[in-house]
N, C-alpha and C positions, 0 to 999 in steps of 0.2 A: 504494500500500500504506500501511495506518495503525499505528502503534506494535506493533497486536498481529501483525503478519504476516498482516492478513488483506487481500486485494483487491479495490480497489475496483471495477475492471470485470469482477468474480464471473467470471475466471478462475485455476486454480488456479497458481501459482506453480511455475516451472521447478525441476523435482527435480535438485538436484546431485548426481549419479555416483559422486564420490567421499564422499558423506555417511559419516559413520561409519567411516570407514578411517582407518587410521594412515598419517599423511605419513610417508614416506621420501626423505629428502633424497637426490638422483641421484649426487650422490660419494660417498655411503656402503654404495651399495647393493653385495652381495658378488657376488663374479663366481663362478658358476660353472665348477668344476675337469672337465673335460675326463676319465672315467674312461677308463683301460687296456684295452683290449682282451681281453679273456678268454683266460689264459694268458702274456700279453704279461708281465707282473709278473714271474711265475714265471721266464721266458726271460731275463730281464733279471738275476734272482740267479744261476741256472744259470752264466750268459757272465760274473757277477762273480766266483762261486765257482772256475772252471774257470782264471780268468784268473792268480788268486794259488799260490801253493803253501804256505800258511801252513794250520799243525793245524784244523781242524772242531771236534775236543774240546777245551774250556780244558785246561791242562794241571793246575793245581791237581783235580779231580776226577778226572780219569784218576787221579793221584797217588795220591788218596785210594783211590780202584777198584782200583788195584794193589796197596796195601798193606793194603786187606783181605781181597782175595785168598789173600793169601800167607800172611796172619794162621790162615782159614781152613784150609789147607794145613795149620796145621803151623809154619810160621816166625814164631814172633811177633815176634822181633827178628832179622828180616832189612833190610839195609841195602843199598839201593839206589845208586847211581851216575846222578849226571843224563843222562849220554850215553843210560847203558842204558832208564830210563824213555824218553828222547826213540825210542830205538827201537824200543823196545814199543809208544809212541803212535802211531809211523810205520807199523809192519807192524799193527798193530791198524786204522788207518782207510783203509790199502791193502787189508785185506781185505775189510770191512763196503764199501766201494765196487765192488767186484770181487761180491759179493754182491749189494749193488744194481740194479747192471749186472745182473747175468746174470736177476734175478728180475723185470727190468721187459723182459727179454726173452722170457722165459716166458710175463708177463701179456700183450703185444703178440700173441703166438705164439695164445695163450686168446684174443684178440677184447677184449680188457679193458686196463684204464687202471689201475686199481688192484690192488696188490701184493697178493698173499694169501696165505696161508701155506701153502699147495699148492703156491705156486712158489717157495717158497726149498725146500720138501721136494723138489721136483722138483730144484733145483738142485746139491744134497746129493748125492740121489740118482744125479747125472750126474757131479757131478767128485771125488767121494768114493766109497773103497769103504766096504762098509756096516761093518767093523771101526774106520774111522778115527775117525767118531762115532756117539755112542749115539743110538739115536733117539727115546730120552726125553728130549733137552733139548729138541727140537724139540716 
């Protein structure tokens, strides 16, 4: 071969492979993460959730939830007691799970995976008489 890259025995010259690519150095190259199984994620919060017994809802915003509540009500200076909010928090997300429950047994019951609003009415419907609530919140 002579200065210009051209060949003397008018063969063309071996194409290197790697032409035009970017070197990556083999210790820096990034390893691939290993994804979750589908559903796998979700089972893994489920079994962390279930394992504490500590609030779902901060309590600073329940707080505030409760006190406009009560604002609405009627009570604009109503004063609260930490025990009692802490028990309103408690019977508040014993119920909303006890709802959960029963409406993702509903959806299972329908052939379906997700919740719908036919199944917390259905749920209503079964463990409430229709006097205890309106069925316009729903």
């Amino acid at each position: 071969m002579d200065s210009r890259g051209i060949s003397l025995s008018g063969k063309k010259p071996a194409r290197n492979p790697n032409a035009g690519q970017k070197r990556v150095n083999k210790r820096h190259r990034r390893k691939h993460l290993k994804r979750a199984a589908p559903g796998q994620a979700a089972m893994r919060e489920i079994r962390r959730l279930q394992a504490n017994s500590d609030l779902l809802i901060p309590r600073l915003p329940f707080q505030r939830l409760v006190r406009e509540i009560a604002a609405s009500l009627g009570g604009a200076n109503l004063r609260f007691s930490s025990t009692a909010l802490e028990a309103l928090q408690v019977a508040s997300e014993t119920f909303l799970t006890m709802l959960m429950e029963c409406g993702n047994r509903a959806a299972v019951h329908g052939n379906r995976v997700t919740l719908m609003r036919k199944d917390f009415q259905l749920v209503f419907s079964v463990q409430f008489r229709p006097t205890d609530l309106d069925r316009d919140m729903l």
